[in-house]
Structure formats: C-alpha cells, structure tokens
N, C-alpha and C positions, 0 to 999 in steps of 0.2 A: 566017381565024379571028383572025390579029391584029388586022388592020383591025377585025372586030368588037369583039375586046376592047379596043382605044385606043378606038372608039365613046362603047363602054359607062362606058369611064374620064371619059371629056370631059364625058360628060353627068353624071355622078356628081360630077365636081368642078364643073361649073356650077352645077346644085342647089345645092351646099354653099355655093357663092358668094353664091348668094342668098340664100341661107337668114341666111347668116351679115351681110348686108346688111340682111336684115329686121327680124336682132335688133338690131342698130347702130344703126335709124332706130328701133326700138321704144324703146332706153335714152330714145335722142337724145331722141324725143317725150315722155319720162315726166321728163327732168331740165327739157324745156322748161315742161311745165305744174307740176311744182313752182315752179319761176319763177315763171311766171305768177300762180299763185295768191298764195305770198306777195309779187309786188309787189303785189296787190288785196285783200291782207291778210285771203284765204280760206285757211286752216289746214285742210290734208287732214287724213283719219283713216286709223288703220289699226285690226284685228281687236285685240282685246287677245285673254289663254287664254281670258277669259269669251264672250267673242263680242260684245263691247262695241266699236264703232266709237268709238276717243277723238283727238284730235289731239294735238299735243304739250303742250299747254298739260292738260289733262286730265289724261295720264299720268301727269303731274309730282305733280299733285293727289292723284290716286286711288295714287300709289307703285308704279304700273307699270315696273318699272324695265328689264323686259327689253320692252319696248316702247318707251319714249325710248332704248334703245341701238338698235330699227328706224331711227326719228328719225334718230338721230345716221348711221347708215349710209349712209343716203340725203344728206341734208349736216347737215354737222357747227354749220352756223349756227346750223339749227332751235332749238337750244338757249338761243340768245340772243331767239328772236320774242319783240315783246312785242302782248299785244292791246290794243286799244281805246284802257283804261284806262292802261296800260302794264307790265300785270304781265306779269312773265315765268314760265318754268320755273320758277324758285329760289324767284321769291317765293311762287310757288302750294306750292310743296314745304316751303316754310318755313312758310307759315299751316297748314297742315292736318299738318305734323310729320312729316314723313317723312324722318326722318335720312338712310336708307341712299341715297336721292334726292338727299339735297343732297349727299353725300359726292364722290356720283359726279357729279353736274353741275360741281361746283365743280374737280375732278381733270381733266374734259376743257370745262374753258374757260371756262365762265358764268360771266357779269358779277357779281360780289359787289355791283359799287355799281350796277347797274343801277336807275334810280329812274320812279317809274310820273308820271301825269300831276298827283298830288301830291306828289311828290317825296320817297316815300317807299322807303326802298334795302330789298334783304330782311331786314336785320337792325331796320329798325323792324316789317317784317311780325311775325317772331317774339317782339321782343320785346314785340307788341302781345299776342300770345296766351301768355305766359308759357313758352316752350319753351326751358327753360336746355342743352338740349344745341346744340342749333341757334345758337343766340345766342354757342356758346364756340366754335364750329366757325367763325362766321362772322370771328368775335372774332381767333381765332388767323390765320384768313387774308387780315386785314389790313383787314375791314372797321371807320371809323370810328364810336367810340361815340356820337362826341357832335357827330354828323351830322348834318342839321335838316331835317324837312320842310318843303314850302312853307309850312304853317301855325307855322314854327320849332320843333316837337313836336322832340325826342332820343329815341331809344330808352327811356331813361330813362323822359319825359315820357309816353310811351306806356304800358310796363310798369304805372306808378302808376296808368295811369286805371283800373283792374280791383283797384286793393289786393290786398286775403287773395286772392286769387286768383294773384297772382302772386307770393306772398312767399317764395317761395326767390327768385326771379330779383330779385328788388328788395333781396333781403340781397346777395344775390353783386355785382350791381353798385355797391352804395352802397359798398363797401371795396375799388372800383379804384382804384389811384393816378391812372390814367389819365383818368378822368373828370369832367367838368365838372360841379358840382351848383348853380353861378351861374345858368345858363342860362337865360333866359326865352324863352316862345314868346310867339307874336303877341298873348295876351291877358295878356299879363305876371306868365306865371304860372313859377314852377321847380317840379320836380318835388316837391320839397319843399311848397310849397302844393296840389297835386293831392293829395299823400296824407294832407295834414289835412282834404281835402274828404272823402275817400274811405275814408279806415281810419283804423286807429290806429298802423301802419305806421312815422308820421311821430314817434314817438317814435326812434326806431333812431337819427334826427341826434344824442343826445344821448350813443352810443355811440364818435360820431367823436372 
C-alpha cells in the first residue's frame, strides 16, 4: 500500500514538473516573440473592454489607459516604441489630448523629449493642436519651450500656425519669461510673423 502510494506521489510530482516546465517555455517563447517583433518593428496587439485589437501605439491614442498598463506589464519599454515615423506613446497621447495618458506615461518613464523623424518632441505635438493642459504638464516636467524642429518650428511657432484656434495657448506662452520669441525657423520666420499671416493675434506683442 505504501509502495503504491509513493507510486502515485512520484507520478503526481513528475506531472507537476512538467507541467510547470511547460509553462516556463510558454513565458520563455511569449517574451522571445515579443522581442522578435519589436526588433522587426511589428507592434503586437492586445483585446481593448471594446473588443478592439490595438497595439501600444493605438492605446495611447484612443486613451486606453488600462490597456497600455497590459503594455507596460509585459515590458515596461513598450512605452518608449517609436513607429515608422517616430511617434511614440506620448506623442500620440499628446495629439489627440488625452491627459490622464500622458499623466501616467510620463510618471512611469516616457521619454518627454522623445523626437519623431522631424524632430518634433511631444510638446510641439500638443502645442501644435492647442492642448494647454498637456503643454503645462509637459512644460512643468521639464520639457524644453523653445526646442526646434528639423524644420526650426518652437512649440511656439507651431501653436501660431492655427491663430484663434489656439489663443489661449498662445496668450499663455507669449508671457513666459522663459521663452524665446527671436526665433526664427528655416523660412525665417518668428512666431511673431506667423501670426500676422494668420490672425489678429499678433497685436498681443504690443502688450509686452
């Protein structure tokens, strides 16, 4: 009877051995093809509550927020991919306004100055679309104003191209101390001449 029941044990814990071997090469094979994809710079997805297959870049976008923390679980890099172009998380979260995104990208690690293949960082994304929350967030964590895209554009220089559109953000920046309003970008223009193109805006320098 003992013999039987050390049998029964022996085989009970081999099972287990395996079993528990199985799952080990299962992580092993699921952290290797993440790898793989992002060295091939194929961006898996997962389920959003909608039933929306998104990747991380998506999430960021659409303000799935408990979905870029799946992202983040699996590795904590994800946060920083950039695509193609070179936008990342933040900057996708930055264009399309999704505060409570950037809050938290930025809180676990995302690059502030991460800049795309025009060299443009997320705080020229936001302030391209007028988003003065986003823009003070990025502002306060140390991201620089008067930063320059490849084409020399400043946040600034961005904001202006859209005038009445953006005139909170373009009152609030024009009375930093911190800010450049010399600047010219590659067509030698300051933001100051963009908003004589574009509004009436450009009266407000007479407020300085």
């Amino acid at each position: 009877m003992k013999m039987l029941e050390s049998s029964v044990q022996d085989q009970c814990q081999a099972e287990c051995h395996s079993q528990s071997d199985k799952v080990d090469n299962q992580n092993d094979e699921a952290i290797k093809n993440v790898d793989e994809k992002l060295t091939e710079n194929e961006l898996f997805r997962l389920p959003d509550d909608r039933g929306n297959m998104l990747n991380v870049l998506e999430a960021a976008e659409k303000g799935r927020l408990n979905l870029l923390k799946q992202f983040y679980q699996i590795d904590p890099q994800l946060i920083n991919i950039q695509d193609s172009d070179g936008y990342s998380p933040l900057h996708r979260a930055c264009y399309n306004n999704r505060i409570d995104v950037v809050k938290w990208l930025i809180k676990h690690g995302a690059n502030i100055r991460a800049k795309t293949s025009d060299g443009w960082e997320p705080l020229h994304t936001a302030s391209q679309w007028g988003h003065c929350s986003i823009v003070r967030i990025l502002l306060a964590m140390g991201a620089d104003i008067n930063s320059k895209t490849n084409g020399g554009n400043t946040p600034f220089h961005l904001a202006a191209t859209r005038g009445l559109k953006n005139r909170l953000l373009i009152e609030n920046l024009l009375f930093r101390t911190d800010i450049d309003l010399d600047i010219r970008n590659d067509a030698s223009d300051t933001p100051y001449d963009i908003l004589k193109r574009c509004s009436m805006l450009y009266k407000l320098w007479n407020l300085l």
